[in-house]
C-alpha positions as CSV (number, residue, x, y, z in Angstrom):
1,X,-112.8,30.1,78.4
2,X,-110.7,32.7,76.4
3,X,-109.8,32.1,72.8
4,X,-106.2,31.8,72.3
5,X,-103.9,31.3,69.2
6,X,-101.2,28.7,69.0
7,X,-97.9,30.0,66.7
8,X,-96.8,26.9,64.9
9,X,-93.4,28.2,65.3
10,X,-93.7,30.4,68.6
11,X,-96.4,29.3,71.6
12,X,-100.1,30.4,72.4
13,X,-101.3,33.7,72.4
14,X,-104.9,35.5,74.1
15,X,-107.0,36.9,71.1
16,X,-108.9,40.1,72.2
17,X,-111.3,40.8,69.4
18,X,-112.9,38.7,65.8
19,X,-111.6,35.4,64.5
20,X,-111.1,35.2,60.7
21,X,-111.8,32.0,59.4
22,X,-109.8,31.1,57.4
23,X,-109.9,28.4,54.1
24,X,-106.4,27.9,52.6
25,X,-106.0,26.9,49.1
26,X,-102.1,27.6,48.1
27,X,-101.2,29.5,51.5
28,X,-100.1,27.7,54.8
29,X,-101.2,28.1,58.5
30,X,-99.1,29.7,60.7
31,X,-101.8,30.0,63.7
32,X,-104.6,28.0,64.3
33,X,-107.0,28.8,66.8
34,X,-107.2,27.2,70.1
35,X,-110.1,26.7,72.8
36,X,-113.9,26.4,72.8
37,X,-114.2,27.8,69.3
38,X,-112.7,27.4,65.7
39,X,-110.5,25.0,67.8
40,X,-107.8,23.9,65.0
41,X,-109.2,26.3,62.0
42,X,-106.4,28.6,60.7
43,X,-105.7,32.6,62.1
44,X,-102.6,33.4,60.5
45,X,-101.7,31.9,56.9
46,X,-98.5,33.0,54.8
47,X,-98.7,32.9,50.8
48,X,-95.5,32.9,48.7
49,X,-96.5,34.2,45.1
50,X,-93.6,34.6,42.6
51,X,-90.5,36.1,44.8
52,X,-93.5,38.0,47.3
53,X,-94.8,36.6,50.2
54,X,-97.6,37.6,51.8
55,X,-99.1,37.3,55.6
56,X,-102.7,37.2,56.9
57,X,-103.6,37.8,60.2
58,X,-107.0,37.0,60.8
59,X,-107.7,38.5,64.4
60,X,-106.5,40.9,66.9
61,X,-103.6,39.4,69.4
62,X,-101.6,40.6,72.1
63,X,-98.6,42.5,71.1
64,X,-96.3,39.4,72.3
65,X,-97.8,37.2,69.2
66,X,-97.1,40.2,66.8
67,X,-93.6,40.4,67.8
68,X,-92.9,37.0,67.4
69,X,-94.5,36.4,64.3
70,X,-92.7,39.1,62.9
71,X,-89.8,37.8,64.0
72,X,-89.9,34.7,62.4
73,X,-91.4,36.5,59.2
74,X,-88.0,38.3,59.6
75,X,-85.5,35.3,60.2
76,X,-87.3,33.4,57.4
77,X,-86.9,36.0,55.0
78,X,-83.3,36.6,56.2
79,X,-84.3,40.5,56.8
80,X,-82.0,41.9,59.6
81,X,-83.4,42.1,62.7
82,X,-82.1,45.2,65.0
83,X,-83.1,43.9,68.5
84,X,-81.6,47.0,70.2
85,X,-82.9,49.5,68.3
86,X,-85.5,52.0,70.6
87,X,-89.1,52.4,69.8
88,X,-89.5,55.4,67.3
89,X,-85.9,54.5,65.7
90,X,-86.3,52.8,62.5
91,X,-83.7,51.4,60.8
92,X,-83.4,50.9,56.4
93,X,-80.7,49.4,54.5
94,X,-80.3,50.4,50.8
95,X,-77.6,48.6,48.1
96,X,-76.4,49.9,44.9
97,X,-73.2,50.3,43.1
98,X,-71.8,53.0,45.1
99,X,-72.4,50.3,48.2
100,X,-74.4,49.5,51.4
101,X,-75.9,51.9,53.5
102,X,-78.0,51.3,57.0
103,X,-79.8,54.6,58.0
104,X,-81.1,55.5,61.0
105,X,-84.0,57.8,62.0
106,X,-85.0,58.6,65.1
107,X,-88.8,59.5,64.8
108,X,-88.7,61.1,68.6
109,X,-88.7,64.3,69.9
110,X,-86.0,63.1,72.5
111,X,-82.9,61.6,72.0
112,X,-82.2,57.8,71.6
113,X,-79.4,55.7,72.9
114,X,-78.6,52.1,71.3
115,X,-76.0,49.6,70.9
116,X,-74.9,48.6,67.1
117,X,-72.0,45.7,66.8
118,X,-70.9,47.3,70.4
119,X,-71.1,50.8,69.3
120,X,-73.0,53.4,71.4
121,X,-74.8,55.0,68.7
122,X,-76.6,58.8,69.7
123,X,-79.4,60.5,67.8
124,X,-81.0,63.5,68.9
125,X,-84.4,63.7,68.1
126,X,-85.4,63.8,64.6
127,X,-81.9,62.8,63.5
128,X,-80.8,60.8,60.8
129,X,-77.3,59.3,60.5
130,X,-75.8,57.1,58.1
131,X,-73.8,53.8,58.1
132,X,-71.9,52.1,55.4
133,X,-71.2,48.6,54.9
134,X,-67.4,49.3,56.5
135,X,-68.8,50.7,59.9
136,X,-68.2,54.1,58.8
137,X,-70.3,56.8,59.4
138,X,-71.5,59.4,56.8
């Protein structure tokens, strides 16, 4: 029997290599392992200190259990989440007094196509481009 890890917000994932195991004081479970082993003892455990949080993962997952635990690390700590954004375009938001500003780097060597609020947005590879809080590119 596999070991898996069950998401308490997002279903049951396979584990491929070591299981952390994990003794919470202040932090809370987010995973807990499944299966023959460790059945029940924590895998993933987020601590909140002052304004920070942190996350723990305590084992190596298939890539569907890191995107949905960053996910939820995202909607819980109300960070934007581009869905449509390529692999190899990242995507930073910066605020000050002169406004806000999304930029957008595409960390190819070919170009990248996405959608943004219905927008077809092009960068070639290696480009940059800037958005402001109005829609406006700079």
């Amino acid at each position: 029997m596999k070991q898996t890890v069950n998401l308490t917000k997002g279903g049951t994932y396979q584990i491929t290599s070591w299981c952390d195991l994990l003794e919470l004081d202040t932090a809370q479970a987010w995973a807990r392992y499944q299966g023959r082993f460790y059945s029940g003892v924590p895998a993933i455990a987020k601590n909140c200190f002052g304004e920070g949080v942190a996350y723990y993962v305590g084992t190596v997952g298939e890539k569907a259990m890191y995107r949905t635990l960053l996910m939820e690390a995202f909607r819980e700590q109300n960070i934007p989440l581009l869905e449509t954004l390529p692999q190899g375009v990242e995507s930073t938001t910066r605020s000050g007094d002169g406004g806000t500003y999304q930029f957008f780097f595409n960390n190819t060597l070919h170009g990248q196509n996405f959608q943004l609020q219905g927008e077809r947005v092009h960068l070639r590879p290696l480009e940059m481009k800037i958005r402001t809080e109005k829609a406006v590119w700079v």
